[in-house]
DRENDO-1510 file (C-alpha; in Angstrom, 1 decimal, always signed):
<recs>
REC; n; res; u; v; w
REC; 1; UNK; -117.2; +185.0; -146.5 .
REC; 2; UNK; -113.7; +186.4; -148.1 .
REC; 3; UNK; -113.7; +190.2; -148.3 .
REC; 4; UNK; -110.7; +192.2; -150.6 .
REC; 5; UNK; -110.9; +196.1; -150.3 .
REC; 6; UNK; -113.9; +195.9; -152.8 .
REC; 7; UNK; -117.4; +195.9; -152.3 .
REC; 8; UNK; -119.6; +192.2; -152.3 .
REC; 9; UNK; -123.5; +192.1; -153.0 .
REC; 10; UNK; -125.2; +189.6; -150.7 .
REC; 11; UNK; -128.8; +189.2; -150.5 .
REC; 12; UNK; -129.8; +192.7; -151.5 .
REC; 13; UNK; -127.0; +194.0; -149.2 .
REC; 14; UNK; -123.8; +195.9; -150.3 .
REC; 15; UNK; -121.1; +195.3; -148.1 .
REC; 16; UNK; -118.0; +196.8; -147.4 .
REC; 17; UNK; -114.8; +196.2; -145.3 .
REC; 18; UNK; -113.3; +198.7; -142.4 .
REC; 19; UNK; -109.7; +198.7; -141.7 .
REC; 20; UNK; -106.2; +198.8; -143.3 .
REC; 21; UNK; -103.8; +196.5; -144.3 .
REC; 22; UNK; -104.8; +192.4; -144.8 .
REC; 23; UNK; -106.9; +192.5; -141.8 .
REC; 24; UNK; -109.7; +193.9; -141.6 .
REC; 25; UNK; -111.7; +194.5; -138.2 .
REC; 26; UNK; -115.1; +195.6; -139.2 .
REC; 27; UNK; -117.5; +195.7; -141.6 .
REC; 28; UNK; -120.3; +198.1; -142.9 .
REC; 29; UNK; -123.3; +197.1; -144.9 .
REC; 30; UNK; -125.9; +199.2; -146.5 .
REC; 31; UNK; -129.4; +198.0; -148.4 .
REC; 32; UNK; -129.5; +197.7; -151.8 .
REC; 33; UNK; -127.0; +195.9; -154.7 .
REC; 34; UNK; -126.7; +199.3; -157.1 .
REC; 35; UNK; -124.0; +201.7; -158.2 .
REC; 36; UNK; -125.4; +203.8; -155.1 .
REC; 37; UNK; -125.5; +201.3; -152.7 .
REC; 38; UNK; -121.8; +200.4; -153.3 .
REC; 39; UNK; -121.3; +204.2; -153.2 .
REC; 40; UNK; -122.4; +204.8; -149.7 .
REC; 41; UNK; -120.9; +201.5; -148.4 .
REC; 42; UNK; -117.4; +203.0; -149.8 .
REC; 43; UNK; -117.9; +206.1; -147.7 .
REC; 44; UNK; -118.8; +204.8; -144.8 .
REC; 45; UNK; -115.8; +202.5; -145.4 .
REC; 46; UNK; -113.6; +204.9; -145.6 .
REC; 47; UNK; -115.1; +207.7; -143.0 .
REC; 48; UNK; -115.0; +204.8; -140.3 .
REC; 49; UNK; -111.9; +203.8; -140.8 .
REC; 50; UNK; -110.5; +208.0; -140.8 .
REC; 51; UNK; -112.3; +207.7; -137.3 .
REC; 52; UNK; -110.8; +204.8; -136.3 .
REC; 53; UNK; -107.5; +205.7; -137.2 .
REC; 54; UNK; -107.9; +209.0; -135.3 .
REC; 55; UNK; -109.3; +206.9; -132.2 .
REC; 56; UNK; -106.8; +205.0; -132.1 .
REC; 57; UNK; -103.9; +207.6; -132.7 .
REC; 58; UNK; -105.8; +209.8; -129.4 .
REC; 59; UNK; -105.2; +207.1; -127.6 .
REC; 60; UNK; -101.7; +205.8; -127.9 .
REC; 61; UNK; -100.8; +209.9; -127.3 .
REC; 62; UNK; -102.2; +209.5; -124.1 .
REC; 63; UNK; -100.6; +206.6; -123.3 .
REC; 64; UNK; -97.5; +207.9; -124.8 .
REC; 65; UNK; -97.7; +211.2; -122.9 .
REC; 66; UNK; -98.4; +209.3; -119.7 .
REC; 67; UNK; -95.3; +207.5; -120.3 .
REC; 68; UNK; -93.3; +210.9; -120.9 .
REC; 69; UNK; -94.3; +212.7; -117.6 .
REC; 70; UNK; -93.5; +209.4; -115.6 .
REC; 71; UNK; -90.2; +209.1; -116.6 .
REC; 72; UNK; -91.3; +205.6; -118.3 .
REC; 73; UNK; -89.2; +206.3; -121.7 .
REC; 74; UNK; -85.9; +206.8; -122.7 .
REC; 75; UNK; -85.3; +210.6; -124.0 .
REC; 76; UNK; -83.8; +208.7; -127.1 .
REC; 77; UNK; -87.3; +207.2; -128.0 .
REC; 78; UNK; -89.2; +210.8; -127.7 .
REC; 79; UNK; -88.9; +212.1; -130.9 .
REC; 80; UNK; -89.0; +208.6; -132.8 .
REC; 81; UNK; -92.5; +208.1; -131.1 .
REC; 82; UNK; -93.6; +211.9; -131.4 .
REC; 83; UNK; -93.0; +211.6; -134.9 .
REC; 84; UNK; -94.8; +208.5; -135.5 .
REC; 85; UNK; -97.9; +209.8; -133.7 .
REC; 86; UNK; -97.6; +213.4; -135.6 .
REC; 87; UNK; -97.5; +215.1; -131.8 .
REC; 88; UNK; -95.7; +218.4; -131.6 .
REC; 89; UNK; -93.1; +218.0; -129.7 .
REC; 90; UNK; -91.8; +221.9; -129.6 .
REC; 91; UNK; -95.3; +223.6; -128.6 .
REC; 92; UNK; -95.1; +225.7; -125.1 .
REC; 93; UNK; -97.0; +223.5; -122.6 .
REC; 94; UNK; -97.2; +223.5; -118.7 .
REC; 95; UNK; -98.7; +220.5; -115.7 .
REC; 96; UNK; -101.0; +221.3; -114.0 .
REC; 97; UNK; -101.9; +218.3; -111.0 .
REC; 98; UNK; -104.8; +218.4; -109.5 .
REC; 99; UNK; -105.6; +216.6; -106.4 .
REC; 100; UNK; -109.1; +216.4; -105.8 .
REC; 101; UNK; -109.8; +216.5; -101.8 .
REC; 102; UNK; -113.4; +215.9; -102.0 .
REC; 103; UNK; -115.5; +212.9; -103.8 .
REC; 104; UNK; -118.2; +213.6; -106.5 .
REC; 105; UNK; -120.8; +211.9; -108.0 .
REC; 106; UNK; -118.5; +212.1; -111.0 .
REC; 107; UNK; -114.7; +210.4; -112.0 .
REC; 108; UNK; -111.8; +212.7; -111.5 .
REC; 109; UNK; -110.8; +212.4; -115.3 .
REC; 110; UNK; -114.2; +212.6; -116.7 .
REC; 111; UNK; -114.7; +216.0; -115.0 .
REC; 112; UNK; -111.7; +217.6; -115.8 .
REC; 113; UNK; -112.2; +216.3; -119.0 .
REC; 114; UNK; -115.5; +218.1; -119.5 .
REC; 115; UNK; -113.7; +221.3; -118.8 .
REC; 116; UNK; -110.8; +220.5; -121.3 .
REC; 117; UNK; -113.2; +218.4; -124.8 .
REC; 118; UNK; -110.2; +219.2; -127.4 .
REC; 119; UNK; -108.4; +216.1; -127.4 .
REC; 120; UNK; -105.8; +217.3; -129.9 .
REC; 121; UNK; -104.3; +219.7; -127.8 .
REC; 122; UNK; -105.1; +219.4; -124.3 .
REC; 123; UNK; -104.1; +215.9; -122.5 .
REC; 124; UNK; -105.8; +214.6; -119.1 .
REC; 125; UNK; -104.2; +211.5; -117.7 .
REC; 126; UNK; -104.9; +210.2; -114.1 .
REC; 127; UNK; -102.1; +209.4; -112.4 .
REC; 128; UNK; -104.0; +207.7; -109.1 .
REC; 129; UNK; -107.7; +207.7; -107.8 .
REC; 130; UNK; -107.6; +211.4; -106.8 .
REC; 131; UNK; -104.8; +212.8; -109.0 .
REC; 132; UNK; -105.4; +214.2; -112.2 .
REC; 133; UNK; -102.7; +216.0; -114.6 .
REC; 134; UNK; -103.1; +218.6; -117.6 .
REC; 135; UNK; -101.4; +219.0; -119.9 .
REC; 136; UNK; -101.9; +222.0; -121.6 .
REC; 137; UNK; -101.2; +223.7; -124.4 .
REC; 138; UNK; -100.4; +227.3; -124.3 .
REC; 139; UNK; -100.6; +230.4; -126.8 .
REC; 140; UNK; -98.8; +233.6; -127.3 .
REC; 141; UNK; -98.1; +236.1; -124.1 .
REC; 142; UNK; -98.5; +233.4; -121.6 .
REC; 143; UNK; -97.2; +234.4; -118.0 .
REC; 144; UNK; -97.0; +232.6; -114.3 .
REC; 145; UNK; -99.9; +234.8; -113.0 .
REC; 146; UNK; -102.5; +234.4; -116.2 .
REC; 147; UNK; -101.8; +230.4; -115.5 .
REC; 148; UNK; -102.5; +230.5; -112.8 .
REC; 149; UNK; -105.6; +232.5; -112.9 .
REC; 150; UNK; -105.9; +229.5; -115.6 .
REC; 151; UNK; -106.1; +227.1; -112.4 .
REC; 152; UNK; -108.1; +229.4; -110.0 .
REC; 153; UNK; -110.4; +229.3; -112.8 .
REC; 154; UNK; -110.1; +225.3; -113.4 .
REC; 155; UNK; -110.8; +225.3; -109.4 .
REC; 156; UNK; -114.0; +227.5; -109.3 .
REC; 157; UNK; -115.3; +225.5; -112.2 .
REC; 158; UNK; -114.5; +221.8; -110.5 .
REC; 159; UNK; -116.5; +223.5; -107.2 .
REC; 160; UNK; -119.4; +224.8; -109.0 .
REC; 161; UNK; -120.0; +222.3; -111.4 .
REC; 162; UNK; -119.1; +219.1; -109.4 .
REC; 163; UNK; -119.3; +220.5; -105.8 .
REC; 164; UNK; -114.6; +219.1; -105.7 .
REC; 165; UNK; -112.6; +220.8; -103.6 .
REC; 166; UNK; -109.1; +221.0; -105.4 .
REC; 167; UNK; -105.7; +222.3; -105.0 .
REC; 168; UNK; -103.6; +222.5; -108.2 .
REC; 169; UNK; -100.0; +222.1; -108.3 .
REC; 170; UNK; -98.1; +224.2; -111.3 .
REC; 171; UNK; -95.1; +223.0; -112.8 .
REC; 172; UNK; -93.3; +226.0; -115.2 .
REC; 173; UNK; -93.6; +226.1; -119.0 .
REC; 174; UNK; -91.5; +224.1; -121.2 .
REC; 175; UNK; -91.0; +224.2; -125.0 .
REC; 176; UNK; -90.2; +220.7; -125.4 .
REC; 177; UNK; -92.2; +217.4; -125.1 .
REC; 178; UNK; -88.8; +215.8; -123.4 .
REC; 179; UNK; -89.3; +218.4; -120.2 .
REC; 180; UNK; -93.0; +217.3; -119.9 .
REC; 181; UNK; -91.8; +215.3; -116.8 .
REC; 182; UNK; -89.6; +218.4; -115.0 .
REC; 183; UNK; -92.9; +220.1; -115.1 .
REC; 184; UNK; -94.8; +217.6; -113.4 .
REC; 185; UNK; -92.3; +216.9; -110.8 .
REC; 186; UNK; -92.5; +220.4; -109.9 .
REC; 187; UNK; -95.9; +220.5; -110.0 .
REC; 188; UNK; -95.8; +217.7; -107.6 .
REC; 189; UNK; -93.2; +219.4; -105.4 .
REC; 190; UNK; -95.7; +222.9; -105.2 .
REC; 191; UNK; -97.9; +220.5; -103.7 .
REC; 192; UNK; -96.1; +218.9; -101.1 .
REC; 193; UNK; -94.2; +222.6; -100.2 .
REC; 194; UNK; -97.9; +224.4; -100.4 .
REC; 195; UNK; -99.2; +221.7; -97.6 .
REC; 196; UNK; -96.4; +223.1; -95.5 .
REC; 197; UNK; -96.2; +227.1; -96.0 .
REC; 198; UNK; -99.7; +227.6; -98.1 .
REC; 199; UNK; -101.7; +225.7; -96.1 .
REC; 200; UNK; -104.5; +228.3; -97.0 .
REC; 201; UNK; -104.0; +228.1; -101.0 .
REC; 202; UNK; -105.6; +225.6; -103.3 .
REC; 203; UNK; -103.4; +226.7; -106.3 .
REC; 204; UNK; -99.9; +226.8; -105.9 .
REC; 205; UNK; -97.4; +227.1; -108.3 .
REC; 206; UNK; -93.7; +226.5; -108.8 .
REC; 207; UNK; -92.3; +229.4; -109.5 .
REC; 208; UNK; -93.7; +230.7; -106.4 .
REC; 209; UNK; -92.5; +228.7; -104.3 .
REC; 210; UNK; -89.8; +231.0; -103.2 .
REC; 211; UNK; -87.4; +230.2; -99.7 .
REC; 212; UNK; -89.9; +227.2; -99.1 .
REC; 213; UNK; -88.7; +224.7; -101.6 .
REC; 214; UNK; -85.1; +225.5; -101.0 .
REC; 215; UNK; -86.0; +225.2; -97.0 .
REC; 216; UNK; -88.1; +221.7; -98.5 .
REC; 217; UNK; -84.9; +219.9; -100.0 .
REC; 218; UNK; -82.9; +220.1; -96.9 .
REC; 219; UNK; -82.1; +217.3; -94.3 .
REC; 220; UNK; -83.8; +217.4; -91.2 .
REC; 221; UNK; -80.8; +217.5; -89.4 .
REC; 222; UNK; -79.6; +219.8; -91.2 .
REC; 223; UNK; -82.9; +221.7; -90.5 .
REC; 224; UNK; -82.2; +221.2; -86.6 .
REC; 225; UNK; -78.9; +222.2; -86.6 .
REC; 226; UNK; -79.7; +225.7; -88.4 .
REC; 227; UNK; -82.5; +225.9; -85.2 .
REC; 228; UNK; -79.5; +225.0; -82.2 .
REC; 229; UNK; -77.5; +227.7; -83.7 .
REC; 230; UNK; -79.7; +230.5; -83.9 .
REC; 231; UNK; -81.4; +229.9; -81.3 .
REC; 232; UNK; -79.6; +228.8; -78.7 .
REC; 233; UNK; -81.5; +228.7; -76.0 .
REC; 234; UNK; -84.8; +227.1; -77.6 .
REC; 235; UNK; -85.8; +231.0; -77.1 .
REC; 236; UNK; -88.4; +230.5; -80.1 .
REC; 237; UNK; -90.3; +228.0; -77.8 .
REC; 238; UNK; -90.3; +230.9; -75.1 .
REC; 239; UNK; -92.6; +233.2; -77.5 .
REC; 240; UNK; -96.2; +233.0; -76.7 .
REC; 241; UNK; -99.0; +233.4; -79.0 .
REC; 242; UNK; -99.9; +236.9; -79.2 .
REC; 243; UNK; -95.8; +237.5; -80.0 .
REC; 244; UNK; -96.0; +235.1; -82.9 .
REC; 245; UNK; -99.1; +237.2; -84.2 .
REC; 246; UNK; -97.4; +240.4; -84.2 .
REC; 247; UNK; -94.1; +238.9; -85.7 .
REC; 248; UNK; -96.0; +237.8; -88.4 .
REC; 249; UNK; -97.8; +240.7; -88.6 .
REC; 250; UNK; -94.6; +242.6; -88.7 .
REC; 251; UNK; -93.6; +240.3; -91.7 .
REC; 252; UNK; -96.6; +241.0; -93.3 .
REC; 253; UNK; -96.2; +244.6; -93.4 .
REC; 254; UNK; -92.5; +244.6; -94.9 .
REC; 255; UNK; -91.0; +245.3; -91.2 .
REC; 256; UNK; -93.0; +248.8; -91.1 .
REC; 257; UNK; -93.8; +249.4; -87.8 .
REC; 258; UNK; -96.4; +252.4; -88.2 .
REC; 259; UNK; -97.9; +250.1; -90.6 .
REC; 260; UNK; -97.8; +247.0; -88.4 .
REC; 261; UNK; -99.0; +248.9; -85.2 .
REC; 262; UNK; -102.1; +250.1; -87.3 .
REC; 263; UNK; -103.4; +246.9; -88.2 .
REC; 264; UNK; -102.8; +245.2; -84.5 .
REC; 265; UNK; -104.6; +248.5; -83.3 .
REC; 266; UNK; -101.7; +248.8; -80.5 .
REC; 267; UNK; -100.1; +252.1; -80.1 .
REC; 268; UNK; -96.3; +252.1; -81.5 .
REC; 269; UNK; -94.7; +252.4; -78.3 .
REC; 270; UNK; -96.2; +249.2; -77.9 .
REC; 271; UNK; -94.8; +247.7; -80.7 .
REC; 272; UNK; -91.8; +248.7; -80.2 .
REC; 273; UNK; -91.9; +247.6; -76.4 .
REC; 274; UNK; -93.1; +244.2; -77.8 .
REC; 275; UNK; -90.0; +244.1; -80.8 .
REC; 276; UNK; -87.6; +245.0; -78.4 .
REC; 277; UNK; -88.8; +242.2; -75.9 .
REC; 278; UNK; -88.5; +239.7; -78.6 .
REC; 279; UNK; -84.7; +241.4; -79.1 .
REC; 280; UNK; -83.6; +239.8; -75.5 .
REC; 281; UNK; -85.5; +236.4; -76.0 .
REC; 282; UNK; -83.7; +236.0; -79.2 .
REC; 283; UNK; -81.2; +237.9; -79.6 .
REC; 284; UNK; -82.4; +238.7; -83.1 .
REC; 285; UNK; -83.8; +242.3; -83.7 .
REC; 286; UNK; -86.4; +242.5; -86.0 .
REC; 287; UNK; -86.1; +245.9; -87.5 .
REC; 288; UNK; -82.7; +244.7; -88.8 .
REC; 289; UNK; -83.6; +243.5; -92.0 .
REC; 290; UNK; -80.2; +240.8; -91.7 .
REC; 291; UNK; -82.3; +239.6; -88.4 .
REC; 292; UNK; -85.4; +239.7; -89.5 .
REC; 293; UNK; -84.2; +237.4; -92.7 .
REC; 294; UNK; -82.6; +234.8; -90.2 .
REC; 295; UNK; -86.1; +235.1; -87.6 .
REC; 296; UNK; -88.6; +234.3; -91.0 .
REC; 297; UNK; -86.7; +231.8; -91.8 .
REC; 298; UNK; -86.2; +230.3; -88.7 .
REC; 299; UNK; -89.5; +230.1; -88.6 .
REC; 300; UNK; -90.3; +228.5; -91.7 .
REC; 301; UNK; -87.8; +225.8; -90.8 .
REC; 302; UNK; -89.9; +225.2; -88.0 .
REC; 303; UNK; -92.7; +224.8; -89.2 .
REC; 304; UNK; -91.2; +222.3; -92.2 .
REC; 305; UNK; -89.7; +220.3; -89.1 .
REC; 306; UNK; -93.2; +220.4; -87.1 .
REC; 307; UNK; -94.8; +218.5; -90.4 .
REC; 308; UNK; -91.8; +216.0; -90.7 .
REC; 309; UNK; -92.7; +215.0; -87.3 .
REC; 310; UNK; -96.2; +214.7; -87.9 .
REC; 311; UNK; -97.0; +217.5; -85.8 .
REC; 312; UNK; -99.6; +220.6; -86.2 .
</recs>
């Protein structure tokens, strides 16, 4: 049977193609060969081909987004295809990647995408069997610390609702649908520097990163070499346990030893005893602030070498 865009009368049907252009993919049919049969088969018509079209639209963003955030697309072709799928490029937006730690009884994608329903602004594309990204779409008066309350939130709700432990990498807002993929490779680097110096945060955001993702960067040898020289006696070995407890203690308290010696409930002559102790192991004295600098990072570098190595 030959359809044109008009309706055909078969049998006491009224039927209706779905589709645009010269082919046509579905069709509709309603009862009935009258003026208000041919009515409803032309809305249907058209309200399932709207639908369609939107379908279909949804998708190739998502494909087209995916493509953006893996590098997969030359800048050149951004704006051609963002135009052509009506996608703002120039909204604020910021990645979020989450990497799910747990399995659920549910995919990845489908819960995050219960969380996130409007498909016209909000995008969730997996990027592997446990990796998830967002990309979402921000207002007016957006800051680092109300996104990431944003992902705390996102976190709690994955753990409550789906019993998945999460940690959620946060690249840093960009205006522009080109820097979609500097986002995620930052939200992908807070990851990989949060499993070295957050080890006890599940959301970790660029911006935060601080020391650790210039410390991250560097050559191991590099790394070493900074080590030989400022300690030259592999002195930071010598320290035991309860030393590296009230360093970072110390640390913790911004190098305030009143403050320091309250929380290790030690008397400050103690302290003192201990810091100046640590002084001749090290050479380093760690109510210089200059030393104290060197010292926490030192320490950081350690610890970045000690996961290189596959060590604990």
């Amino acid at each position: 049977m030959a359809f044109s865009s008009e309706s055909v009368t078969v049998n006491g049907y009224t039927y209706r193609p779905v589709g645009n252009g010269s082919k046509w993919e579905y069709i509709v049919f309603v009862e009935g060969e009258d003026k208000t049969a041919e009515k409803f088969a032309a809305v249907l018509s058209i309200s399932l081909s709207n639908i369609k079209n939107l379908y279909d639209e949804k998708y190739d963003r998502n494909s087209f987004i995916k493509n953006v955030i893996l590098d997969n697309i030359l800048p050149s072709d951004i704006y051609i295809k963002s135009k052509e799928l009506r996608f703002n490029a120039d909204e604020p937006r910021v990645v979020f990647l989450i990497k799910f730690l747990t399995k659920t009884d549910v995919l990845p994608f489908d819960a995050v995408q219960n969380i996130f329903p409007d498909r016209t602004k909000d995008y969730v594309i997996s990027v592997g069997e446990h990796d998830i990204v967002l990309i979402k779409e921000l207002g007016l008066g957006y800051d680092v610390k109300k996104i990431e309350k944003l992902a705390k939130s996102i976190a709690d709700t994955l753990n409550s609702e789906f019993y998945a432990k999460v940690t959620i990498g946060i690249g840093t807002v960009v205006d522009n649908i080109k820097d979609l993929a500097r986002s995620y490779k930052e939200a992908q680097v807070a990851l990989e520097v949060g499993k070295v110096f957050d080890t006890e945060k599940n959301i970790i955001s660029y911006e935060n990163l601080g020391i650790g993702r210039l410390i991250y960067q560097l050559p191991t040898t590099l790394c070493e070499m900074f080590l030989q020289e400022v300690f030259k006696n592999g002195s930071l070995d010598n320290l035991d346990r309860e030393t590296l407890l009230t360093i970072q203690c110390f640390f913790e308290n911004n190098l305030n030893v009143s403050e320091t010696s309250r929380k290790l409930f030690v008397h400050r002559n103690t302290l003192v005893y201990r810091l100046e102790k640590i002084r001749k192991l090290t050479g380093l004295d760690l109510r210089e602030f200059d030393h104290a600098i060197t010292f926490k990072v030192a320490l950081m570098v350690k610890k970045y070498l000690a996961t290189k190595n596959g060590k604990n």
